[in-house]
C-alpha positions as a LaTeX table, in Angstrom:
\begin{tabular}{lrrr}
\hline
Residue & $x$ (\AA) & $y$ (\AA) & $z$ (\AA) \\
\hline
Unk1 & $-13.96$ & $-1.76$ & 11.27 \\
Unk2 & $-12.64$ & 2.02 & 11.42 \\
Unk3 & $-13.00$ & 4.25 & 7.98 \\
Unk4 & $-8.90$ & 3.91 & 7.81 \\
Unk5 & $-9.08$ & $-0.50$ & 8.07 \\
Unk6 & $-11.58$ & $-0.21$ & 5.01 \\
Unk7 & $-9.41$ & 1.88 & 3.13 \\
Unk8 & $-6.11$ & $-0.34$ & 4.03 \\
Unk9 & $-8.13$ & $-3.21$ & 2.85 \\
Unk10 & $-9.62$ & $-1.84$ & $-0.40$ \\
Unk11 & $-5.74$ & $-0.32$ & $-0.73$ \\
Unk12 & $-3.88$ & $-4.17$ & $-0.56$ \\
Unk13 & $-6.64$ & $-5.95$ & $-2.27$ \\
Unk14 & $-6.14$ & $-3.29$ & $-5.69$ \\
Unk15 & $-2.70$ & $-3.53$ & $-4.90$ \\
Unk16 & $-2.70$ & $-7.26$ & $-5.40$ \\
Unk17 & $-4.90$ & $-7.70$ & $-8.17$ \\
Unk18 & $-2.57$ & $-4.89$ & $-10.22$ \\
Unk19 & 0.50 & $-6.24$ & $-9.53$ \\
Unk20 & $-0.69$ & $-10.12$ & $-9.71$ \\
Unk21 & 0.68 & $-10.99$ & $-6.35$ \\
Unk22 & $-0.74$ & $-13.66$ & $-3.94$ \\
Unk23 & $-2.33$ & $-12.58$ & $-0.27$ \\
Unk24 & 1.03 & $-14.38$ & 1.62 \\
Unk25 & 3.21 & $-12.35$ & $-1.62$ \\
Unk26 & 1.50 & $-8.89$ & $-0.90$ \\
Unk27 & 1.44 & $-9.47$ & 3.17 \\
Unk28 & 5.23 & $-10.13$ & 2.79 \\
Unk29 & 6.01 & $-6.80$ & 0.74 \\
Unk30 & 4.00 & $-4.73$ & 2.78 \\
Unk31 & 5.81 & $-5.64$ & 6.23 \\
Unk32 & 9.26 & $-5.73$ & 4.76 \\
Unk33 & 8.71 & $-1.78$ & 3.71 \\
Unk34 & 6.05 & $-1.01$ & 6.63 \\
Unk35 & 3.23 & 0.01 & 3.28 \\
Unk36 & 0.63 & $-0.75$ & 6.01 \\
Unk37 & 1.89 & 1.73 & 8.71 \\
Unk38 & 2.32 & 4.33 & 5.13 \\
Unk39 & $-1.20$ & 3.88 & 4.05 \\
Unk40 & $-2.05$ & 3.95 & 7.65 \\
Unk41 & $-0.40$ & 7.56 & 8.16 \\
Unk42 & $-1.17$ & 9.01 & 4.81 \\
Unk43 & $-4.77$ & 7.86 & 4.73 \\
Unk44 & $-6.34$ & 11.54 & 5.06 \\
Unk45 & $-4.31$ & 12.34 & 1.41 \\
Unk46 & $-4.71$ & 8.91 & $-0.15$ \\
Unk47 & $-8.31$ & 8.06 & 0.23 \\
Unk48 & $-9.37$ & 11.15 & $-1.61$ \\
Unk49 & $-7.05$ & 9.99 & $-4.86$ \\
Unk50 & $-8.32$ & 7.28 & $-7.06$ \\
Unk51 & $-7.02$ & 3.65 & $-7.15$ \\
Unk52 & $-4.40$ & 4.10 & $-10.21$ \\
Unk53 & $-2.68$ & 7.22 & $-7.76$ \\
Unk54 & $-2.54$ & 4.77 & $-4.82$ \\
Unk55 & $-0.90$ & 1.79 & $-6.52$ \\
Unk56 & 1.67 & 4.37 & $-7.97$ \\
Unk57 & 2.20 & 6.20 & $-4.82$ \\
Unk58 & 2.64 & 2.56 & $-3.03$ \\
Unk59 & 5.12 & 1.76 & $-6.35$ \\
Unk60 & 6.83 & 4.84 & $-5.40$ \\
Unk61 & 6.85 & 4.61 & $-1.15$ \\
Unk62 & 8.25 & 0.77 & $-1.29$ \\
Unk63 & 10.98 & 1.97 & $-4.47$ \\
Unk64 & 12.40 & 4.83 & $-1.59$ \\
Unk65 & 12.29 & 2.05 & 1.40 \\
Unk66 & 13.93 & $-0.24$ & $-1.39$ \\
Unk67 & 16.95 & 2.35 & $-2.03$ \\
Unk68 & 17.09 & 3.51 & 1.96 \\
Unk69 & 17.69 & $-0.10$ & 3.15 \\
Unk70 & 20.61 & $-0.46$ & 0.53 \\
\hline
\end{tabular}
């Protein structure tokens, strides 16, 4: 697995344990606002942050998809 599957991994599995969501509940969120292809894109400037910074900045990406698709 490449350096940037790892890091999409580690990214989901914090994600899910911080916000108490199930694999099918996370999966689910991160389609509907494309967080994959975003961690994906952004993984040069996210992988050097620590994991509090990443679940904010995923808060933060899927809050702006949230308002843009209203």
């Amino acid at each position: 697995m490449s350096s940037q599957g790892i890091f999409m991994v580690f990214c989901a599995e914090q994600y899910k344990m911080a916000k108490g969501l199930t694999g099918r509940q996370l999966s689910e969120l991160f389609r509907m606002y494309r967080v994959w292809e975003y961690i994906y894109t952004c993984y040069e400037a996210l992988h050097t942050t620590g994991t509090n910074y990443i679940i904010n900045d995923i808060d933060l990406y899927i809050e702006a998809r949230q308002l843009s698709m209203v």
